[in-house]
BALOBA-1460 file (C-alpha; in Angstrom, 3 decimals):
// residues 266
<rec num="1" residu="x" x="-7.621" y="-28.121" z="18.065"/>
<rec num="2" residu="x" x="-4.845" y="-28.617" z="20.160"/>
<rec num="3" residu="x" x="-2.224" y="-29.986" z="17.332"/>
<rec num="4" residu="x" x="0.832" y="-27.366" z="16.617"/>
<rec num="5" residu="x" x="-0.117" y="-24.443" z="14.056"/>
<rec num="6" residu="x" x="2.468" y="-25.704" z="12.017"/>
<rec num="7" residu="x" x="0.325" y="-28.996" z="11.566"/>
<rec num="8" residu="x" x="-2.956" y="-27.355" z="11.687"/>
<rec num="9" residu="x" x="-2.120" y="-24.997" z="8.717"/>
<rec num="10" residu="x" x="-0.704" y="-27.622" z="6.657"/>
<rec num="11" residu="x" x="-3.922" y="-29.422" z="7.027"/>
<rec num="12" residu="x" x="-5.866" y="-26.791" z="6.168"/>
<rec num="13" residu="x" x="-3.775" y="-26.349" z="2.823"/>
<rec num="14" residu="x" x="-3.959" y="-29.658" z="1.847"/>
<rec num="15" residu="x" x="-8.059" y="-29.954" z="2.849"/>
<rec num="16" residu="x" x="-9.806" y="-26.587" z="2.932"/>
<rec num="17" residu="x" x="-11.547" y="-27.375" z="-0.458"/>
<rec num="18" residu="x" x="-13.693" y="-30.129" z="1.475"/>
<rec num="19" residu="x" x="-14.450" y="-27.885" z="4.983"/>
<rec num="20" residu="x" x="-15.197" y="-25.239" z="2.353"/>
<rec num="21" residu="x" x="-17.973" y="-27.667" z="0.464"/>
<rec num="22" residu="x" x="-19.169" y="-28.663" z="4.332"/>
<rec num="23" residu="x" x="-19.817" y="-25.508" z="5.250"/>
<rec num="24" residu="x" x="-21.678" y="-24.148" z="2.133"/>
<rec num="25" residu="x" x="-23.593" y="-26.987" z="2.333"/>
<rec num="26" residu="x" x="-23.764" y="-29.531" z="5.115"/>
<rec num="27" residu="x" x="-23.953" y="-33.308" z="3.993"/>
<rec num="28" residu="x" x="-23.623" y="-36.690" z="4.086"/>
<rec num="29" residu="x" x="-20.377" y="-38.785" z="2.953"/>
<rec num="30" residu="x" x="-22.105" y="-39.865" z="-0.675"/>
<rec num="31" residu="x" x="-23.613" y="-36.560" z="-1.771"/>
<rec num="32" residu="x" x="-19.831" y="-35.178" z="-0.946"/>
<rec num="33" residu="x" x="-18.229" y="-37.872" z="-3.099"/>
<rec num="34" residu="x" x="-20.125" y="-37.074" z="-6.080"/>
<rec num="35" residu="x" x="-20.022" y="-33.186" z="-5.562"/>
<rec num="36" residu="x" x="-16.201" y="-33.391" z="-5.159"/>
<rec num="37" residu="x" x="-15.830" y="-36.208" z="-7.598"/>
<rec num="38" residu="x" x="-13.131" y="-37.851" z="-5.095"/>
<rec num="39" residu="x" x="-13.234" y="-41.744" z="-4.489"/>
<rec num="40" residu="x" x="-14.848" y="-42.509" z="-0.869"/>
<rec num="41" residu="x" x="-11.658" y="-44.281" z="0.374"/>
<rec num="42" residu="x" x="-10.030" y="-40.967" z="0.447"/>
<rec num="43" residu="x" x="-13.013" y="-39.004" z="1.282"/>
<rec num="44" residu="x" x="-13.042" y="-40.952" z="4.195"/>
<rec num="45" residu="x" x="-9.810" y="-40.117" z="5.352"/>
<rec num="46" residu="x" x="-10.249" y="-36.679" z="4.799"/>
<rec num="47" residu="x" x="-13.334" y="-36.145" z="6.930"/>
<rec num="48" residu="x" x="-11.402" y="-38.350" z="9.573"/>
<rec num="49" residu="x" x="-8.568" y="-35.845" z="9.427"/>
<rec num="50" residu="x" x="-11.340" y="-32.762" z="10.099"/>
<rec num="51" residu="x" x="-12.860" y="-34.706" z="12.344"/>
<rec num="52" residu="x" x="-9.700" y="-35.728" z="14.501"/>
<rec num="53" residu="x" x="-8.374" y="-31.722" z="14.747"/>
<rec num="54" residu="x" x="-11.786" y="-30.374" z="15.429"/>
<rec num="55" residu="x" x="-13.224" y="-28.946" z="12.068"/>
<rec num="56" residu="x" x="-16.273" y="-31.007" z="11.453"/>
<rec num="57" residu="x" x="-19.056" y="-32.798" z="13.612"/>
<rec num="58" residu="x" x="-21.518" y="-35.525" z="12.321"/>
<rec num="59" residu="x" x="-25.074" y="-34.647" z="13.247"/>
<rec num="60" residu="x" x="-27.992" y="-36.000" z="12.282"/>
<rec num="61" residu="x" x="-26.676" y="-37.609" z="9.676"/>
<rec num="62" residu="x" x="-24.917" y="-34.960" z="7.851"/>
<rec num="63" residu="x" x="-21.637" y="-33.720" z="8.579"/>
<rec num="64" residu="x" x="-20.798" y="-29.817" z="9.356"/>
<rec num="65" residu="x" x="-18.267" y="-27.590" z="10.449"/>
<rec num="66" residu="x" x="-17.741" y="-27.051" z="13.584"/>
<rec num="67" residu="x" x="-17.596" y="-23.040" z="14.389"/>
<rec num="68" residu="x" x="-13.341" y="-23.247" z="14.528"/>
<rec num="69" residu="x" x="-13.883" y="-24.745" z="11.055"/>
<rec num="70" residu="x" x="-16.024" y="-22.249" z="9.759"/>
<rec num="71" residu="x" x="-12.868" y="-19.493" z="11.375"/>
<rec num="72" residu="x" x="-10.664" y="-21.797" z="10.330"/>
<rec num="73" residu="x" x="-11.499" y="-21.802" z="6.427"/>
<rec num="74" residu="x" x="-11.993" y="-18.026" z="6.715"/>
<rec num="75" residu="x" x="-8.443" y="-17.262" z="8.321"/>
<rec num="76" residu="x" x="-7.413" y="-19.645" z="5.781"/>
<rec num="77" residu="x" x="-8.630" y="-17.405" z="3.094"/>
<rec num="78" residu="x" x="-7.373" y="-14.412" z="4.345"/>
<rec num="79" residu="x" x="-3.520" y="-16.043" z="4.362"/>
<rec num="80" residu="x" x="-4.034" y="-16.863" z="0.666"/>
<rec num="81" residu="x" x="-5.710" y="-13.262" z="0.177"/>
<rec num="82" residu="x" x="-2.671" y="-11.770" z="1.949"/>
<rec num="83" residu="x" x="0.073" y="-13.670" z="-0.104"/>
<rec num="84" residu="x" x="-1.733" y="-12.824" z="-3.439"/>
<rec num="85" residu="x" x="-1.467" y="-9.163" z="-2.029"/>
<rec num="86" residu="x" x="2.366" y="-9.561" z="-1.458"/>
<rec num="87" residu="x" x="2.711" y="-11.135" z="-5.224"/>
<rec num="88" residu="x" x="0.907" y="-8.267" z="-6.530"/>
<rec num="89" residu="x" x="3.246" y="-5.898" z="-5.076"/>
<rec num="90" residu="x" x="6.480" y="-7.540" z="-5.325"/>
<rec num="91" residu="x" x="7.782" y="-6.294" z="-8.259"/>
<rec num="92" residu="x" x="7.195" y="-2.671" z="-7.012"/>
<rec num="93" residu="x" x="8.129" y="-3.118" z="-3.169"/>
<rec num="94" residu="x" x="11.612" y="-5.026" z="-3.732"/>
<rec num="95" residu="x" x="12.678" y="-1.685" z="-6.155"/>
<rec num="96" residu="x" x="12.589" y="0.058" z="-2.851"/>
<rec num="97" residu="x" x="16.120" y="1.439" z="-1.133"/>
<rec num="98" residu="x" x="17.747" y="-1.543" z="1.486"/>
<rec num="99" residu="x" x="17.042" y="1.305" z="4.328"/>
<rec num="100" residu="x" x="12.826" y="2.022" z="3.077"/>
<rec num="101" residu="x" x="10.474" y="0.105" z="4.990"/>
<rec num="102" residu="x" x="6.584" y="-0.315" z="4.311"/>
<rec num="103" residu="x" x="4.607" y="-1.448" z="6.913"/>
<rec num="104" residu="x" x="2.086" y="-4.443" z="6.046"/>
<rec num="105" residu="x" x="-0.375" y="-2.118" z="7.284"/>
<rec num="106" residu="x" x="-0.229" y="-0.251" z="4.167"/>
<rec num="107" residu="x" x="0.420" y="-3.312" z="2.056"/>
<rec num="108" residu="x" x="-2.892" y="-4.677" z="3.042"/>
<rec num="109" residu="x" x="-6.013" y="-3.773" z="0.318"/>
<rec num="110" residu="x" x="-4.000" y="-2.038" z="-1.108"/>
<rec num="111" residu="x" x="-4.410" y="-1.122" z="-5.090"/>
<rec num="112" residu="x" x="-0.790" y="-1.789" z="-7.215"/>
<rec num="113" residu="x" x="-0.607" y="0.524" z="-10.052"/>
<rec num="114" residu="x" x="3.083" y="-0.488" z="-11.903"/>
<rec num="115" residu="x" x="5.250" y="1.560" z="-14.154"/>
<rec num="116" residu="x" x="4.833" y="0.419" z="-17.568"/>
<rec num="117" residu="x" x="8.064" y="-0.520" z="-18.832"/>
<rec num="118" residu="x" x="8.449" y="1.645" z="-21.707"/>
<rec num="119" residu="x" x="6.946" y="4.474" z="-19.952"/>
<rec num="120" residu="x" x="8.888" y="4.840" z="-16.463"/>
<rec num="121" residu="x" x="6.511" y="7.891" z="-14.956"/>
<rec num="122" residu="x" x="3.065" y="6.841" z="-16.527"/>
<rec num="123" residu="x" x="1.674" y="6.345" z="-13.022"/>
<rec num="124" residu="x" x="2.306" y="10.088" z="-12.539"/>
<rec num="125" residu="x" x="-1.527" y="10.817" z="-14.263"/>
<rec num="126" residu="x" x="-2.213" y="8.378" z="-11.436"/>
<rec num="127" residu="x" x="-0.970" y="9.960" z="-8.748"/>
<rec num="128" residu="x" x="-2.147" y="13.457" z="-10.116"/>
<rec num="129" residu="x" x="-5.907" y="12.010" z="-10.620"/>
<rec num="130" residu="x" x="-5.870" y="11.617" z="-7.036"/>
<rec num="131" residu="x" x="-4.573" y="14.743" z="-5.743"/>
<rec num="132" residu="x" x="-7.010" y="16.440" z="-8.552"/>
<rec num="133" residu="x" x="-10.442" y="14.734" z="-6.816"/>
<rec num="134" residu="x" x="-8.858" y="15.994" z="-2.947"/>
<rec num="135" residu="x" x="-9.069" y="19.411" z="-1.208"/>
<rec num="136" residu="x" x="-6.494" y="18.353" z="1.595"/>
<rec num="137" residu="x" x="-2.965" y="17.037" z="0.218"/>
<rec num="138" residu="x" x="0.039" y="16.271" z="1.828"/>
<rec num="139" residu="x" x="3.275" y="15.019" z="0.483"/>
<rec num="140" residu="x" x="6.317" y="14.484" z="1.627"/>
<rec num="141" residu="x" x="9.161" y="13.481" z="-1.030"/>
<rec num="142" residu="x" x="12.458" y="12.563" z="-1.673"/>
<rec num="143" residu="x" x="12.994" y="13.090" z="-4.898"/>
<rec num="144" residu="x" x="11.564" y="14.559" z="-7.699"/>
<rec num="145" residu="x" x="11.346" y="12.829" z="-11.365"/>
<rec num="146" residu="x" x="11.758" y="14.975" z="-14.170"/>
<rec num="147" residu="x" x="8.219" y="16.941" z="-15.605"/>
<rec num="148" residu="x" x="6.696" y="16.452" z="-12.131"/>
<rec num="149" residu="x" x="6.402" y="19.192" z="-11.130"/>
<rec num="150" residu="x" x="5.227" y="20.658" z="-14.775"/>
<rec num="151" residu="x" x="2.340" y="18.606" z="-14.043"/>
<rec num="152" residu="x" x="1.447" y="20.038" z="-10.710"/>
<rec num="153" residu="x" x="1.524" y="23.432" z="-12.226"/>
<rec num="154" residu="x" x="-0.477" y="22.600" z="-15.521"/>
<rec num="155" residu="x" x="-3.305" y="20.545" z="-13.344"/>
<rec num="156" residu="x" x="-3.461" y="23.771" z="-11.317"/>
<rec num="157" residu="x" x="-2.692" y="21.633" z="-8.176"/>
<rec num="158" residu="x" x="-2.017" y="24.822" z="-6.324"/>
<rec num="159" residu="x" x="-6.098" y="26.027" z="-6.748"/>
<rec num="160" residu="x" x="-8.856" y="27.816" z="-4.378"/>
<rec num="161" residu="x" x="-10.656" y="24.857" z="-3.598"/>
<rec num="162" residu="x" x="-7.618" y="23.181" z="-1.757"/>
<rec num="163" residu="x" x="-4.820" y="23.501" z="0.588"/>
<rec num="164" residu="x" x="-1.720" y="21.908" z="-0.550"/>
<rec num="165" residu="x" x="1.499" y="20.994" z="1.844"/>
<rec num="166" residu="x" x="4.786" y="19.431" z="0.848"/>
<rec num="167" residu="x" x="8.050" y="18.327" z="2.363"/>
<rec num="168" residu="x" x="10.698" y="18.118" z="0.329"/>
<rec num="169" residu="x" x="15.081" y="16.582" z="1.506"/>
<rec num="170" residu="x" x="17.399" y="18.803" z="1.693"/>
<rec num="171" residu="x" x="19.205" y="17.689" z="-1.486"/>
<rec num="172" residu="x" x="16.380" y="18.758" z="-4.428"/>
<rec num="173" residu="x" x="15.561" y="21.788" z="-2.645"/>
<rec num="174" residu="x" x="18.195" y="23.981" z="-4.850"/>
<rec num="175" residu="x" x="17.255" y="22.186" z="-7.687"/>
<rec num="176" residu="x" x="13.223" y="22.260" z="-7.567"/>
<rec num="177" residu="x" x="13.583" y="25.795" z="-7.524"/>
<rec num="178" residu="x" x="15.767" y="26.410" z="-10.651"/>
<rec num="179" residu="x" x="13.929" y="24.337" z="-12.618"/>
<rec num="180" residu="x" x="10.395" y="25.662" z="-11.515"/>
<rec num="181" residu="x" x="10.880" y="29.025" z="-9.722"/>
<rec num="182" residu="x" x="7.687" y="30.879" z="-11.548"/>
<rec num="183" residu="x" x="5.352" y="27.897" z="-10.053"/>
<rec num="184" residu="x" x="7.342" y="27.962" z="-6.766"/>
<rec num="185" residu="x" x="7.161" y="31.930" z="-5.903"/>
<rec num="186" residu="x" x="3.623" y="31.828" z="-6.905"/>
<rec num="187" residu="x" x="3.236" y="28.590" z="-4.805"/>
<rec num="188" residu="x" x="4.536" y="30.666" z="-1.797"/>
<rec num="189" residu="x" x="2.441" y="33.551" z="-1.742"/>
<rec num="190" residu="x" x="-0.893" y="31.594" z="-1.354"/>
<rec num="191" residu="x" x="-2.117" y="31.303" z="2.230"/>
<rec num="192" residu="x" x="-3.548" y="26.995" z="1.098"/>
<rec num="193" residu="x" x="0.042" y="26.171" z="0.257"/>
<rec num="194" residu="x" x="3.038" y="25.035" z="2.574"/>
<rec num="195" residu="x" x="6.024" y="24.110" z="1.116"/>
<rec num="196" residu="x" x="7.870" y="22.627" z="3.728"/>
<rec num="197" residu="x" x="11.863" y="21.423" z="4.155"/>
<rec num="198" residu="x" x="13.096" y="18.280" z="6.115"/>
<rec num="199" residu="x" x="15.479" y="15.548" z="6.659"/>
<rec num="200" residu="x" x="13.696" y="12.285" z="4.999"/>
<rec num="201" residu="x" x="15.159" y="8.840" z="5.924"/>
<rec num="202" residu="x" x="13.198" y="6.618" z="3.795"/>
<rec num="203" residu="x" x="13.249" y="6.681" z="-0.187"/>
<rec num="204" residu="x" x="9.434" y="6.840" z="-1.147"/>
<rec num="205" residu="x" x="7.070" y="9.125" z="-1.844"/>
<rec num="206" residu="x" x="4.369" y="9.428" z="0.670"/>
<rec num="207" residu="x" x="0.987" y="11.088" z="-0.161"/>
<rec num="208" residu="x" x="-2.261" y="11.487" z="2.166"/>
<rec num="209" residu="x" x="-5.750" y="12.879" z="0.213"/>
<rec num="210" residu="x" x="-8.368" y="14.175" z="2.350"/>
<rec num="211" residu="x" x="-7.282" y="11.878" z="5.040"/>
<rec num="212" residu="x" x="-9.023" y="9.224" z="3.306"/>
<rec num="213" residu="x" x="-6.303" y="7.925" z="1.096"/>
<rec num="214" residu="x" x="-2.842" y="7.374" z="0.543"/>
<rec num="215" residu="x" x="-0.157" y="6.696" z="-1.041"/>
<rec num="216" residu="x" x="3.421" y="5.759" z="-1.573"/>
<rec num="217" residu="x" x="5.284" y="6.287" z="-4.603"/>
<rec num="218" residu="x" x="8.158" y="3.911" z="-5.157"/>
<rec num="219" residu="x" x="11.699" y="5.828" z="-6.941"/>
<rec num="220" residu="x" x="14.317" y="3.879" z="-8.744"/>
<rec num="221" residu="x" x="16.929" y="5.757" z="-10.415"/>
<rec num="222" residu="x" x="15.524" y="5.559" z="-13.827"/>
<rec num="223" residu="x" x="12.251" y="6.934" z="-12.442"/>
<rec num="224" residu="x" x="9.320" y="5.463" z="-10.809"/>
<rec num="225" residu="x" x="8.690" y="1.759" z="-10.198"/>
<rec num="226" residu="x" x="5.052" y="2.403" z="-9.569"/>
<rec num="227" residu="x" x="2.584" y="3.713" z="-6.943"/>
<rec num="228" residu="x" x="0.601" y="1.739" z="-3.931"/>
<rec num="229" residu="x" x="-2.699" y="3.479" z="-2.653"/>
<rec num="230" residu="x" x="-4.452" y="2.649" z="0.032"/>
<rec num="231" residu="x" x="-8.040" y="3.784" z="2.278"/>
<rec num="232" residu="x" x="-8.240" y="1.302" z="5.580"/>
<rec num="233" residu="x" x="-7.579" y="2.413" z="8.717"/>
<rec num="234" residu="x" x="-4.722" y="1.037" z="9.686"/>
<rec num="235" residu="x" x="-3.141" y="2.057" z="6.316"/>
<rec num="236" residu="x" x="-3.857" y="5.425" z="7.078"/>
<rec num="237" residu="x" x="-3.208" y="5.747" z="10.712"/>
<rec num="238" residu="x" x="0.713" y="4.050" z="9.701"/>
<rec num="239" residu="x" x="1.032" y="7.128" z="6.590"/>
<rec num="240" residu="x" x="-0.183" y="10.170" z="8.920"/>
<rec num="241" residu="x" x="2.387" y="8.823" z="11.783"/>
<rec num="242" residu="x" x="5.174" y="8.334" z="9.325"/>
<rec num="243" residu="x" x="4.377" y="11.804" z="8.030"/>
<rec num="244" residu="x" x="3.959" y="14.002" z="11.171"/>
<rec num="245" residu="x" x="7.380" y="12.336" z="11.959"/>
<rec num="246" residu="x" x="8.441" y="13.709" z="9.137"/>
<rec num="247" residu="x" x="7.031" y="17.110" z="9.864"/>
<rec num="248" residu="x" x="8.115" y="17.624" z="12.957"/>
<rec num="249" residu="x" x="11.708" y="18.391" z="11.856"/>
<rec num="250" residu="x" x="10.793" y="20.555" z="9.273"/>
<rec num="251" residu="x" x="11.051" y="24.101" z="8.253"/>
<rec num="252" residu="x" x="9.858" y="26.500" z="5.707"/>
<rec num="253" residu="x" x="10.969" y="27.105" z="2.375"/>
<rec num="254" residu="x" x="11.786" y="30.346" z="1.551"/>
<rec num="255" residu="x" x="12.468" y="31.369" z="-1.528"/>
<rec num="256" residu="x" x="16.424" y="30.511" z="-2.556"/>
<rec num="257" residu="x" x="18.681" y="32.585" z="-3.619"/>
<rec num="258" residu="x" x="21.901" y="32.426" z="-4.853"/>
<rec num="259" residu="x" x="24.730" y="33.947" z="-2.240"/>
<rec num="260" residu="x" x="26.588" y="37.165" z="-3.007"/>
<rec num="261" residu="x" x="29.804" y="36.775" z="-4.720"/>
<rec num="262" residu="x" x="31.825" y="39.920" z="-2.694"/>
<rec num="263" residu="x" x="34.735" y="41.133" z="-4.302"/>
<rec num="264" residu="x" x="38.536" y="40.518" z="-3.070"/>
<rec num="265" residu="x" x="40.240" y="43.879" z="-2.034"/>
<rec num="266" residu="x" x="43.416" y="44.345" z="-3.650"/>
């Protein structure tokens, strides 16, 4: 295996399918020809090309992969899995801002859930069914889209069973509270709920349920493009760092209100 990765991963795209057939089932040059249905001239220059870079070994009359073949096809696999996860999520990672960056950490196993067209916040029941089934939620958003935060209040996000904690910018902080100020005063006075106020530099919504899950939610200006969740590891340890970052600039809400107009003296 000593050829450039450049050359060895060109050789695995053009003859994984054959390493893949040796190494479910080890055999000799005419079984392969009829399993693969490929004429033995080029058969034979296939196994020569495994041969040559390491891949396979003839023994006892059979040929099998060697064990860099076997990690070979596997890593293989995983590039194709990884670039079919990329495709998935194209169409809702490049709606993200120019300055918004998602690690491939998150990316990774991650389930896509996209916006229907017609509909540009049906991935809000999503979103919601998720928060509903945890008892430890923490967002930190952006922006808000219009009826979400109707939803929170008729799903009873705010409940008993749960402790709730949200940062929101600067710039919708005014606004969430005209538009919602019953569910936000009520919001305040329960010790499970922390409705927090910070400086956010990327242009996603970021959500983390039970530390188990999480998610991103990906704004547009006509709404939301759709919503990436995610439960490895790695995902998780790259949305609690981006969050506490987050956190550690913020302050509490209070409840706003709007500043005394004092009359001119004459």
């Amino acid at each position: 295996m000593s050829n450039p990765p450049e050359d060895f991963a060109n050789l695995l795209h053009r003859r994984c399918e054959y390493l893949r057939a040796l190494i479910d089932h080890p055999q000799d040059k005419r079984n392969l020809v009829e399993m693969l249905d490929t004429p033995r001239s080029t058969l034979d220059d296939v196994v020569r090309e495994l041969e040559q870079a390491g891949l396979v070994e003839y023994i006892d009359g059979q040929w099998h992969p060697t064990h860099s073949g076997r990690l070979a096809c596997c890593v293989h696999q995983d590039y194709l899995n990884n670039l079919a996860n990329l495709i998935d999520t194209s169409s809702v990672l490049d709606a993200l801002h120019a300055n918004s960056e998602v690690s491939w950490e998150f990316i990774e196993g991650a389930d896509v859930y996209k916006t229907h067209p017609g509909v540009l916040d049906s991935v809000i029941p999503t979103l919601l069914d998720h928060v509903e089934m945890a008892t430890d939620i923490r967002i930190v958003s952006p922006s808000i889209v219009a009826g979400y935060g109707k939803q929170f209040d008729k799903n009873k996000i705010f409940g008993p069973e749960s402790t709730f904690e949200m940062i929101i910018s600067p710039k919708i902080q005014k606004w969430i509270y005209s538009m919602h100020q019953t569910a936000i005063i009520e919001a305040l006075d329960k010790p499970d709920v922390c409705l927090l106020c910070a400086p956010i530099s990327f242009s996603f919504g970021l959500s983390i349920f039970d530390s188990q899950r999480a998610g991103i939610t990906i704004f547009t200006p006509q709404g939301i493009a759709g919503l990436i969740i995610n439960d490895t590891e790695s995902a998780l340890a790259w949305a609690e760092e981006l969050y506490e970052s987050v956190k550690q600039d913020a302050s509490p809400i209070i409840q706003y209100e709007e500043p005394h107009q004092t009359p001119n003296d004459d």
